[in-house]
VMD Tcl script that builds the backbone (N, CA, C; Angstrom):
set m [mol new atoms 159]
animate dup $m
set s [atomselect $m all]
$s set {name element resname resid chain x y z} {
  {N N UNK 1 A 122.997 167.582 133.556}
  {CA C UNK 1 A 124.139 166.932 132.979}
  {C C UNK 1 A 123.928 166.872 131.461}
  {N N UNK 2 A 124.926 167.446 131.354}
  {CA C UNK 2 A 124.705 167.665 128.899}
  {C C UNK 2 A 125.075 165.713 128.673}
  {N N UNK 3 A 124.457 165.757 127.623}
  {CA C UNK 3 A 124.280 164.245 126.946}
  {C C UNK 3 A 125.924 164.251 126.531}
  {N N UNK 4 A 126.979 164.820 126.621}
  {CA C UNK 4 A 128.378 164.758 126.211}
  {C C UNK 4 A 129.378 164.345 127.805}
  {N N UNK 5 A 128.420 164.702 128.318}
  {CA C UNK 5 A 129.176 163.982 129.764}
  {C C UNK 5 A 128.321 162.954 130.428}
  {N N UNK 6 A 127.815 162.848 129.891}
  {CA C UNK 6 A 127.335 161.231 130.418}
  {C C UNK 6 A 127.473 159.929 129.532}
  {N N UNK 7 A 127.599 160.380 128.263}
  {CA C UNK 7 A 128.343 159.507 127.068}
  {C C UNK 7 A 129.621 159.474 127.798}
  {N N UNK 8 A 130.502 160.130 128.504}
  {CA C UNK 8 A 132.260 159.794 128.557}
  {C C UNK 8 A 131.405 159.395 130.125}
  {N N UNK 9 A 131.322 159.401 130.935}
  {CA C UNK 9 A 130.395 158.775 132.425}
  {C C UNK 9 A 130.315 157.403 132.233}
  {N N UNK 10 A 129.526 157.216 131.132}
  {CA C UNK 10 A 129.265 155.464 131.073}
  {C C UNK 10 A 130.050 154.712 130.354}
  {N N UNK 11 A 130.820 155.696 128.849}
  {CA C UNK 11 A 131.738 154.510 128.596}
  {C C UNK 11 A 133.176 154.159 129.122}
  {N N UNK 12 A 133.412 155.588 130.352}
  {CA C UNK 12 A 134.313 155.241 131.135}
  {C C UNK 12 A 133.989 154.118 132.083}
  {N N UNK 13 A 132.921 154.317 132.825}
  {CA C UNK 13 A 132.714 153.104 133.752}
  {C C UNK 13 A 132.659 151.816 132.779}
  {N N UNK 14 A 131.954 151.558 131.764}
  {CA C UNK 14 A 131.868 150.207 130.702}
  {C C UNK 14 A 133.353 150.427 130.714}
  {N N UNK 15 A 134.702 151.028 130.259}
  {CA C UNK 15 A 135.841 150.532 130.013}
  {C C UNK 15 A 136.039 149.870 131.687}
  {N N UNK 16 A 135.698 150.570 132.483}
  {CA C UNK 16 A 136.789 150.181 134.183}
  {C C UNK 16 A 136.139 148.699 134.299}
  {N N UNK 17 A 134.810 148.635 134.313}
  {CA C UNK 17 A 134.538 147.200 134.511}
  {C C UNK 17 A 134.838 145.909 133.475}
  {N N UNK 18 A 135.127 145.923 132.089}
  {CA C UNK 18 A 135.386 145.170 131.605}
  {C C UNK 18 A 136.921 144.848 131.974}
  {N N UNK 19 A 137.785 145.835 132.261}
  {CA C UNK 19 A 138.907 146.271 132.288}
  {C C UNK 19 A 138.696 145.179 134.022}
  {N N UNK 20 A 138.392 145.203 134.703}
  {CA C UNK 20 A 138.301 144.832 136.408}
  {C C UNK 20 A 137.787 143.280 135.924}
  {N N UNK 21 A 137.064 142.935 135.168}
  {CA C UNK 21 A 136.464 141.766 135.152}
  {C C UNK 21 A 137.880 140.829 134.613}
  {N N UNK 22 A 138.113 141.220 133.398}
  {CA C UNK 22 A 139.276 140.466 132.415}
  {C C UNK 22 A 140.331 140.125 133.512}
  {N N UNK 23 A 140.421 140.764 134.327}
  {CA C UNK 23 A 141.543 141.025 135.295}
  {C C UNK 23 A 141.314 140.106 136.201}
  {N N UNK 24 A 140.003 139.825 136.751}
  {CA C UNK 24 A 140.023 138.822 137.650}
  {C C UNK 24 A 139.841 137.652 136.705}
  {N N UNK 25 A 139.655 137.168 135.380}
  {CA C UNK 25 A 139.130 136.085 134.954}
  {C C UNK 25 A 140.659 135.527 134.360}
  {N N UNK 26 A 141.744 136.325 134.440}
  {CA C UNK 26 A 143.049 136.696 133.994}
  {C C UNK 26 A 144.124 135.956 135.178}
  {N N UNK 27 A 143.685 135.833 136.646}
  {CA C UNK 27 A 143.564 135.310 137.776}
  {C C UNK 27 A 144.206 136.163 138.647}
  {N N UNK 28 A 143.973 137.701 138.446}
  {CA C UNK 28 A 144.556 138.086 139.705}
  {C C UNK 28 A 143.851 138.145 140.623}
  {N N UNK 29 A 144.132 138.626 141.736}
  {CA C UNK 29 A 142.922 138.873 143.069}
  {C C UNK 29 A 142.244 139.741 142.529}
  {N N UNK 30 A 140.511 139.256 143.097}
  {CA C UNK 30 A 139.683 140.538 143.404}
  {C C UNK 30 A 139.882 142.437 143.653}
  {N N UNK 31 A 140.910 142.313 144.251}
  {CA C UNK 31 A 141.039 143.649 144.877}
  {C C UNK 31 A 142.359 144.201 144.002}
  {N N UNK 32 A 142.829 143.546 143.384}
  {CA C UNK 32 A 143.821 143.536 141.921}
  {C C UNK 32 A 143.232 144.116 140.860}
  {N N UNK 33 A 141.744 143.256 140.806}
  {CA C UNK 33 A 140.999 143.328 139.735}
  {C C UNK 33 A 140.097 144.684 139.566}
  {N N UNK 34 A 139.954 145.281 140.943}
  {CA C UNK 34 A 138.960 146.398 141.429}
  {C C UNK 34 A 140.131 147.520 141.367}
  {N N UNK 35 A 141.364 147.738 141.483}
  {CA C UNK 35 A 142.061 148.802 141.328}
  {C C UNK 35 A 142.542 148.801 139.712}
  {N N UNK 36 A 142.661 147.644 139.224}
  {CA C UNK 36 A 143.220 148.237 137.795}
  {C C UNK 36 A 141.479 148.566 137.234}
  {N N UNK 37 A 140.724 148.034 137.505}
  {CA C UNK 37 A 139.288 148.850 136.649}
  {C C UNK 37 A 139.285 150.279 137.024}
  {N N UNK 38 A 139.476 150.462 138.176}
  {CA C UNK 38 A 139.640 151.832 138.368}
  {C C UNK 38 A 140.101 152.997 137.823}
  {N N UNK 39 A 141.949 152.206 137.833}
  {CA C UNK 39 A 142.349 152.939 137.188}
  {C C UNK 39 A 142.381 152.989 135.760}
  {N N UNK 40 A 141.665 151.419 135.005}
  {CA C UNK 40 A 141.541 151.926 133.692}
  {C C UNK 40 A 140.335 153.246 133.417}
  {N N UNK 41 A 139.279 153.217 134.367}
  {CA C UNK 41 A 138.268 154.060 134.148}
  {C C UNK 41 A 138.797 155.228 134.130}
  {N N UNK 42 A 139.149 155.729 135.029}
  {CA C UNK 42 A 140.198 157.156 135.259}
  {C C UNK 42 A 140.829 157.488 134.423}
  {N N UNK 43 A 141.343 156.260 133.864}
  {CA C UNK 43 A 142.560 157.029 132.183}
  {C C UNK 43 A 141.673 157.049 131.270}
  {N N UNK 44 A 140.815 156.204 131.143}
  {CA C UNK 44 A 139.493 156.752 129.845}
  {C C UNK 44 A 138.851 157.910 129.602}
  {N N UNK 45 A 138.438 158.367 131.310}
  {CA C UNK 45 A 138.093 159.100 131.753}
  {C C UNK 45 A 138.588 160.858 130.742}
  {N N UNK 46 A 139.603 160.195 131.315}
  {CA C UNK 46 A 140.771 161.741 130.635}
  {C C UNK 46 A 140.737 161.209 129.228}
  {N N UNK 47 A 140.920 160.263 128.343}
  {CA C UNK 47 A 141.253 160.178 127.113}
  {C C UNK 47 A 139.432 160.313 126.147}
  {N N UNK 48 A 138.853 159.928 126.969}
  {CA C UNK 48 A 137.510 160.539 126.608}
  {C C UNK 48 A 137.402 161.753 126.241}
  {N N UNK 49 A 137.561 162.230 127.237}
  {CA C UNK 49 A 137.335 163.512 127.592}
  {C C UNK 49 A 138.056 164.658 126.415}
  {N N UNK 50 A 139.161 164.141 126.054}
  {CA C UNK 50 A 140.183 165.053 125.075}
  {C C UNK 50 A 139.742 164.456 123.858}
  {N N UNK 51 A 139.480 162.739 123.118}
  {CA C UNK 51 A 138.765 162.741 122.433}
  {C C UNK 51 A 137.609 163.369 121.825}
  {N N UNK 52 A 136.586 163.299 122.424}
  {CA C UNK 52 A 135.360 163.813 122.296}
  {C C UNK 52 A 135.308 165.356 122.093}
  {N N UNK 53 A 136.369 166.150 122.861}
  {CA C UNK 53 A 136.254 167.629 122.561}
  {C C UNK 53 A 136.947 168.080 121.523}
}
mol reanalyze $m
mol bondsrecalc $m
mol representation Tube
mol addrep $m
């Protein structure tokens, strides 16, 4: 794994979980909180990804 995909790997997951945490502390449900981290990770994911290149 090149050091350019594991830089967008972890600060996608660091965005989904801060993104999942705020969300439950925000008061939605748990499982509210676990799909929008998700899907914030996933859109980072891609905006990483086009960033960085």
């Amino acid at each position: 794994m090149s050091l350019r995909t594991f830089v967008i790997l972890i600060s996608a997951v660091a965005i989904g979980t801060v993104v999942g945490i705020l969300s439950v502390l925000g008061g939605t449900a748990p499982a509210a909180g676990v799909l929008a981290g998700l899907c914030a990770s996933g859109g980072s994911l891609m905006g990483l990804n086009k960033l960085i290149s």
